[in-house]
Residue frames relative to the residue before (quaternion, step in Angstrom):
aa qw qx qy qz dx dy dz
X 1.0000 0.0000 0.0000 0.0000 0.00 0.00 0.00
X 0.6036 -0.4666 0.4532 0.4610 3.90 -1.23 0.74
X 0.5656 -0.3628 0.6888 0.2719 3.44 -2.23 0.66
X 0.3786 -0.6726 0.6358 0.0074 3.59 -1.52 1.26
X 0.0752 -0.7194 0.6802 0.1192 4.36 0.39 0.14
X 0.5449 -0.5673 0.5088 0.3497 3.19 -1.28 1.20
X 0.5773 0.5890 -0.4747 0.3075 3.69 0.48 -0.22
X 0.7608 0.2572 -0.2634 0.5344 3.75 1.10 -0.02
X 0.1308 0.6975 -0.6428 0.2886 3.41 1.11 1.06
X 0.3572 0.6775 -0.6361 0.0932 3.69 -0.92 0.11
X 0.6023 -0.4265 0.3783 0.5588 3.89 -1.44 0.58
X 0.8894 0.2570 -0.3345 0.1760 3.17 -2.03 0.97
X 0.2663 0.7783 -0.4981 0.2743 3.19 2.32 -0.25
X 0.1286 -0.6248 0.7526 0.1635 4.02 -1.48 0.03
X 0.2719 0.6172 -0.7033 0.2247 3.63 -1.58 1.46
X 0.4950 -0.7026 0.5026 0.0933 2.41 -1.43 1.14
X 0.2263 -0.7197 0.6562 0.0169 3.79 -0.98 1.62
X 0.9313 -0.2249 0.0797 0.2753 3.61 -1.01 0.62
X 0.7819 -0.2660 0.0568 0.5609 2.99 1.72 1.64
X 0.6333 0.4276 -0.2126 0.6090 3.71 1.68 -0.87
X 0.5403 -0.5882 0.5438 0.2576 3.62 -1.50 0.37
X 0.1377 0.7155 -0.6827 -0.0540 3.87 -0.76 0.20
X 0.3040 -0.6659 0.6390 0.2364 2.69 -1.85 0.66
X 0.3789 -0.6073 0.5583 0.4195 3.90 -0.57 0.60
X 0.1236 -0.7252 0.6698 0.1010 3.88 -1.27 0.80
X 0.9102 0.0277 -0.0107 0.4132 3.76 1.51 -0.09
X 0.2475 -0.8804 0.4045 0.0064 3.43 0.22 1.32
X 0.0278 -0.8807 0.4724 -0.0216 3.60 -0.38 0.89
X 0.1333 -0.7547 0.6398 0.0570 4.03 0.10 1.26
X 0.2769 -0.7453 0.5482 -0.2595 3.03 -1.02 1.88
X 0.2738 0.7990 -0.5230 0.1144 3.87 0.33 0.70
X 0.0991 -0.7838 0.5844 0.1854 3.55 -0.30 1.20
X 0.8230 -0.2762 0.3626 0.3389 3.16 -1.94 0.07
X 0.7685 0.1214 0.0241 0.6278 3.65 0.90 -1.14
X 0.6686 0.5053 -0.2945 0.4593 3.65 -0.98 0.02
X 0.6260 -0.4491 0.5459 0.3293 3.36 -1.95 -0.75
X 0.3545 -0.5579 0.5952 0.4569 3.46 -1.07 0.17
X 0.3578 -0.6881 0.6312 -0.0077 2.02 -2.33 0.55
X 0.1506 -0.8253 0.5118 0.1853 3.68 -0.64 0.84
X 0.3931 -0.7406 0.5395 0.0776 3.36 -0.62 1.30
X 0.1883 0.7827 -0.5915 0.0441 4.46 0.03 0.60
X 0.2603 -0.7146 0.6407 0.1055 2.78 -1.76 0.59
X 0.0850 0.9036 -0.4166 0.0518 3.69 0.05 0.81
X 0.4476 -0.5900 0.6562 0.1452 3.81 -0.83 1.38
X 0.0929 -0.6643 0.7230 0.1652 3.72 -1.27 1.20
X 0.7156 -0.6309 0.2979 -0.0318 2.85 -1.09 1.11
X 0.6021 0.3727 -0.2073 0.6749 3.45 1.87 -0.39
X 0.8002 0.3173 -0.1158 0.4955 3.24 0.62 -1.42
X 0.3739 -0.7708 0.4891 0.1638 3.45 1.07 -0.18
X 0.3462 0.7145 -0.4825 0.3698 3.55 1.24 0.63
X 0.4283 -0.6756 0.5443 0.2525 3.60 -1.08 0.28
X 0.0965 -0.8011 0.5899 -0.0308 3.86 -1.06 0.56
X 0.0795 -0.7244 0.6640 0.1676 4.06 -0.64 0.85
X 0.1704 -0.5919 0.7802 0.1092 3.97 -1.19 0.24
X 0.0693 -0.6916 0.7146 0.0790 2.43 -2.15 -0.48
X 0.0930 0.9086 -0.4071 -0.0020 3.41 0.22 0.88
X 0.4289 -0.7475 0.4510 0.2323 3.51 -0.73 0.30
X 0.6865 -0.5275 0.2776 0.4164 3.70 -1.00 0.83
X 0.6243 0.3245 -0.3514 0.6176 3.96 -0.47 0.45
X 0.1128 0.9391 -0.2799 0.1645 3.43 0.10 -0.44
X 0.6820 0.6265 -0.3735 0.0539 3.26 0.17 -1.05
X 0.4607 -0.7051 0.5197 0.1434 3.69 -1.84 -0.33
X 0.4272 -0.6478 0.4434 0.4485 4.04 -0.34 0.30
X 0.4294 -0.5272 0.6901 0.2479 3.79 -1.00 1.02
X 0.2906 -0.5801 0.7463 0.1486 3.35 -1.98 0.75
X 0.6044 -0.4298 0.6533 0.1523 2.58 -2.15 0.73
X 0.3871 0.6979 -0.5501 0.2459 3.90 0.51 0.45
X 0.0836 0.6925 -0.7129 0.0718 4.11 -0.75 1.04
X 0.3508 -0.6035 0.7151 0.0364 3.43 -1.41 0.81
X 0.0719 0.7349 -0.6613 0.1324 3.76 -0.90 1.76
X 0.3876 -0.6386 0.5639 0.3521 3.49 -1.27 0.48
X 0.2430 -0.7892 0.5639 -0.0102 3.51 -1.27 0.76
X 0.2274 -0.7840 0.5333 0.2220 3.97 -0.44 0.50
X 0.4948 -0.6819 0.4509 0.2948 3.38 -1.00 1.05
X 0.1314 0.7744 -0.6104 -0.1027 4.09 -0.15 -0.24
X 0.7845 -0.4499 0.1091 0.4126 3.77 -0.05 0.15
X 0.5274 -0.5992 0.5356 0.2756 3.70 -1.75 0.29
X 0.2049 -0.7938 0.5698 -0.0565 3.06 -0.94 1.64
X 0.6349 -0.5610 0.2612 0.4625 3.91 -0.23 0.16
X 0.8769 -0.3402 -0.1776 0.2893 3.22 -0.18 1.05
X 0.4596 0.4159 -0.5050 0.6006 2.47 0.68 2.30
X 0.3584 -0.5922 0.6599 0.2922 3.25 -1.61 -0.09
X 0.0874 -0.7247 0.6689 0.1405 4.12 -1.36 0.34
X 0.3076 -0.7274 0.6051 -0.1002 2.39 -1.02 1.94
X 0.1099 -0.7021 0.6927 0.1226 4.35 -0.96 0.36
X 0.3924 -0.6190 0.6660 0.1390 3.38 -1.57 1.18
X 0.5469 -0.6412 0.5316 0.0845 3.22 -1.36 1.68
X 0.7855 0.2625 -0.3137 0.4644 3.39 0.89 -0.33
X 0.7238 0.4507 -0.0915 0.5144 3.40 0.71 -0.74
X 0.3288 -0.7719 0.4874 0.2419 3.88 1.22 -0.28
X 0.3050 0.8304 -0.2369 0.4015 3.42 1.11 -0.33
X 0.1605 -0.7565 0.6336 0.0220 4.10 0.81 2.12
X 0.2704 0.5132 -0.8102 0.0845 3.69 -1.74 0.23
X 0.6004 -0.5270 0.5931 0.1000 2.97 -2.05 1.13
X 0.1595 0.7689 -0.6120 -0.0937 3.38 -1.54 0.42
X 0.7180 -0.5771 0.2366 0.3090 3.22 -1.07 1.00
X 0.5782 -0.6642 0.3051 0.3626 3.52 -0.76 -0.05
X 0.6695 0.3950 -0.2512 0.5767 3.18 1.65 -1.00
X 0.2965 0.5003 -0.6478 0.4921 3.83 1.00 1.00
X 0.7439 0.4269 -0.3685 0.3586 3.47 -0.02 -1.37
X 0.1286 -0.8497 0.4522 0.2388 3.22 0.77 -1.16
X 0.6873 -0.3776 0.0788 0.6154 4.04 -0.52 -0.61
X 0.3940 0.7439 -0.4691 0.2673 4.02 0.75 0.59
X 0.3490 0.7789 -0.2759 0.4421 2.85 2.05 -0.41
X 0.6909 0.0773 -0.2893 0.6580 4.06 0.41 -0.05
X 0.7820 0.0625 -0.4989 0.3683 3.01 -0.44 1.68
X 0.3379 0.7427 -0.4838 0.3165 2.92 0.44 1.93
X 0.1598 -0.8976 0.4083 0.0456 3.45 0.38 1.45
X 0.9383 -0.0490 0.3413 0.0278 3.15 -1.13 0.55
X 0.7339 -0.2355 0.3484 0.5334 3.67 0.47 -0.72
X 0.3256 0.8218 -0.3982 0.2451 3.00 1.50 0.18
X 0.1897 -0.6832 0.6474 0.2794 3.70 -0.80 0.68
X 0.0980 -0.7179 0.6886 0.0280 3.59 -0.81 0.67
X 0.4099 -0.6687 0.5950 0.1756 4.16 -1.48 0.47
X 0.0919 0.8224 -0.5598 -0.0433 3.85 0.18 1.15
X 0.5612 -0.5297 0.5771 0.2672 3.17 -1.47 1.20
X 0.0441 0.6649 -0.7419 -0.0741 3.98 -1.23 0.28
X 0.0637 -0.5526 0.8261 0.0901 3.47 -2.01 0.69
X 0.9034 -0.1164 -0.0272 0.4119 3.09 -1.04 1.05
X 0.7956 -0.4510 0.2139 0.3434 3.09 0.70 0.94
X 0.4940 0.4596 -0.2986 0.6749 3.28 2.20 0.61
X 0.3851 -0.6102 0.6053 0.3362 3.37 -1.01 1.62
X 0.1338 -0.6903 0.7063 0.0821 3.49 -1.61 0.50
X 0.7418 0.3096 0.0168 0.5947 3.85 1.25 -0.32
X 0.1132 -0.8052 0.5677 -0.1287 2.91 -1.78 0.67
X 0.0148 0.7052 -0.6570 0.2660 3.68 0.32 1.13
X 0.2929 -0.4819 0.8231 0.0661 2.64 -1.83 2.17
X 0.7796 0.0385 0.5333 0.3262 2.30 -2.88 -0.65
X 0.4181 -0.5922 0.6536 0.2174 3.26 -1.35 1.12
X 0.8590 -0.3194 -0.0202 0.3996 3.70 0.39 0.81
X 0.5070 -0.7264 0.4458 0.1287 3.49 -0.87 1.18
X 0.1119 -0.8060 0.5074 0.2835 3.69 -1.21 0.29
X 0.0358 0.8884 -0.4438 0.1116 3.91 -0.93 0.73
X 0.5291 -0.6740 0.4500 0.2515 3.29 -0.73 1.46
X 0.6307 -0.5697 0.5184 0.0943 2.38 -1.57 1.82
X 0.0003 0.8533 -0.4474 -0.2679 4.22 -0.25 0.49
X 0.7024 0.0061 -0.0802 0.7072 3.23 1.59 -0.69
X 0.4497 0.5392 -0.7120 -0.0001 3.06 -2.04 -0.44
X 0.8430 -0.4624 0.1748 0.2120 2.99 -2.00 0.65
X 0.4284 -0.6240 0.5079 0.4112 3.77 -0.56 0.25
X 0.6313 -0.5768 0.4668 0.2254 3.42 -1.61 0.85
X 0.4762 -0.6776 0.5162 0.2180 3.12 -1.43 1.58
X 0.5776 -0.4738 0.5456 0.3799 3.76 -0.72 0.98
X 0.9232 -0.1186 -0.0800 0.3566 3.94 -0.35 0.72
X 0.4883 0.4260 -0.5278 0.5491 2.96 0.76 1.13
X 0.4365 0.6306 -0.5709 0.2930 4.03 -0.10 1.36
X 0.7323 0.2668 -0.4839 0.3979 2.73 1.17 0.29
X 0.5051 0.7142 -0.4174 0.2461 3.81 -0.97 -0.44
X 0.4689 -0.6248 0.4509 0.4318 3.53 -0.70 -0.94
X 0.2467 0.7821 -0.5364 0.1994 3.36 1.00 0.96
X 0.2492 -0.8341 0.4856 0.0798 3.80 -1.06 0.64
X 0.1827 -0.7333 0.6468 0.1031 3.45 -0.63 0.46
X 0.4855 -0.6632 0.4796 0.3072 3.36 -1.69 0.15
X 0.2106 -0.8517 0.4699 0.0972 3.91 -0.68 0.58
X 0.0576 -0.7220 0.6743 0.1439 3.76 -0.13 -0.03
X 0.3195 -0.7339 0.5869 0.1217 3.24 -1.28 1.39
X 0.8859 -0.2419 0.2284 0.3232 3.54 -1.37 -0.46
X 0.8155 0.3105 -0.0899 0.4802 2.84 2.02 -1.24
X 0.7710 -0.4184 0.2005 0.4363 2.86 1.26 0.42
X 0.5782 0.5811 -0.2760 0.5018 3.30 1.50 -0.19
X 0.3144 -0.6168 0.6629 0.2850 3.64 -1.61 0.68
X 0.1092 0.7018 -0.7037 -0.0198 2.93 -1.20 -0.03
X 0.3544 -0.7967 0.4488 0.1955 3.77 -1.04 0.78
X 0.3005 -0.8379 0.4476 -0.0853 3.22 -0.80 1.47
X 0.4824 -0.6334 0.4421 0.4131 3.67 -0.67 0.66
X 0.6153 -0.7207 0.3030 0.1009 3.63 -0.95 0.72
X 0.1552 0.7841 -0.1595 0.5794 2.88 2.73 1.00
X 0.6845 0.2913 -0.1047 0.6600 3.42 0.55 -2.21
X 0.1864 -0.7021 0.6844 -0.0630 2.67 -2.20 1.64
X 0.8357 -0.1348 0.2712 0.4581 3.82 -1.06 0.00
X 0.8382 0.3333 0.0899 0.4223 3.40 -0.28 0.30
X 0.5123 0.6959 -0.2989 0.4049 3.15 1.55 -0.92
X 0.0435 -0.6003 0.7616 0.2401 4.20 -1.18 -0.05
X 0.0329 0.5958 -0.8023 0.0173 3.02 -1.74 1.42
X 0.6873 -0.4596 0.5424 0.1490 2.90 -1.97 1.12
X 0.0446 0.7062 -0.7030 -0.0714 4.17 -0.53 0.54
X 0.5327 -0.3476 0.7459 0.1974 3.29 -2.49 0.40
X 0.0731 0.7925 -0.6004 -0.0783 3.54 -0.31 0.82
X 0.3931 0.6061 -0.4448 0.5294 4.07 1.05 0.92
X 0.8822 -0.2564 0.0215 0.3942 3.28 1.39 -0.98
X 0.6913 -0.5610 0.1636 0.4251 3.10 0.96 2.26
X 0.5249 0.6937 -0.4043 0.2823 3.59 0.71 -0.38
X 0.5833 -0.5399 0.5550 0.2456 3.96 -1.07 0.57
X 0.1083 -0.8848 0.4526 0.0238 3.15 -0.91 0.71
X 0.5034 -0.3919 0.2260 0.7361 3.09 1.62 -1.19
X 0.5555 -0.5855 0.4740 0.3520 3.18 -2.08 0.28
X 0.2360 -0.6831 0.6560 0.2176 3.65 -0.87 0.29
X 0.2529 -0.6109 0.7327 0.1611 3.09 -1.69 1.43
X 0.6546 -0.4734 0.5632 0.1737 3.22 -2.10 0.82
């Protein structure tokens, strides 16, 4: 991939640091009093998801990644992996589990999901910004406690708990945060 010059450092730039992908998440232009500027970055690696500060000087530069972002259909979960079909190209390939990581219990189905690729290797996975699913159990409501923000626990369809306002009954569809397990609302039919 082309050489990056700290002059096009800017939030979201993608380069590759000692074999791993980052994404730059902050760019700082830095002109002391004496000397060269300086570009001050903050950059998220991309697999591991570790954080990283640099500092580079003017002239600089860095190797651009190969990083592209495709949509992908879920189709089912195979031993250790998930299979995933390209939307453009139709085109089944497997991915590992500890790609998916814990997004995995809120993986639907037919899901279109947005995989991250480096060189042409998913490296990521990004549901729907949040998923909807039938409520299978959880406890009937204490005679006064409906109103407020009291929660109860719920186990959905798939097997997951997840804590719910104290309103949603058996049977209910609620709306999850699938980034972060969290209720959202109830969905009428």
């Amino acid at each position: 991939m082309a050489q990056i010059s700290t002059s096009d450092f800017k939030k979201g730039t993608k380069v590759v640091i000692e074999g791993d992908p980052y994404e730059m998440l902050l760019v700082d232009f830095v002109k002391p009093g004496k000397g060269q500027a300086l570009y001050k970055c903050k950059m998220r690696n991309l697999i591991k998801g570790t954080l990283l500060d640099r500092t580079y000087k003017s002239g600089d530069g860095l190797e651009g990644a190969d990083v592209r972002r495709n949509d992908a259909q879920f189709l089912y979960r195979e031993s250790g992996g998930f299979v995933f079909m390209d939307q453009g190209s139709f085109e089944q390939f497997s991915i590992a589990e500890a790609t998916v990581g814990d997004q995995a219990r809120f993986l639907q189905d037919n899901a279109v999901c947005e995989l991250l690729y480096w060189n042409d290797t998913p490296i990521g996975v990004t549901l729907p910004a949040s998923v909807v699913m039938k409520v299978q159990y959880t406890e009937p409501a204490v005679r006064g406690n409906t109103s407020g923000n009291i929660t109860k626990a719920a186990q959905v369809d798939n097997g997951v708990e997840v804590q719910v306002p104290s309103f949603v009954d058996t049977g209910d569809m609620v709306k999850i945060n699938t980034q972060t397990g969290e209720y959202v609302e109830r969905v009428r039919e």
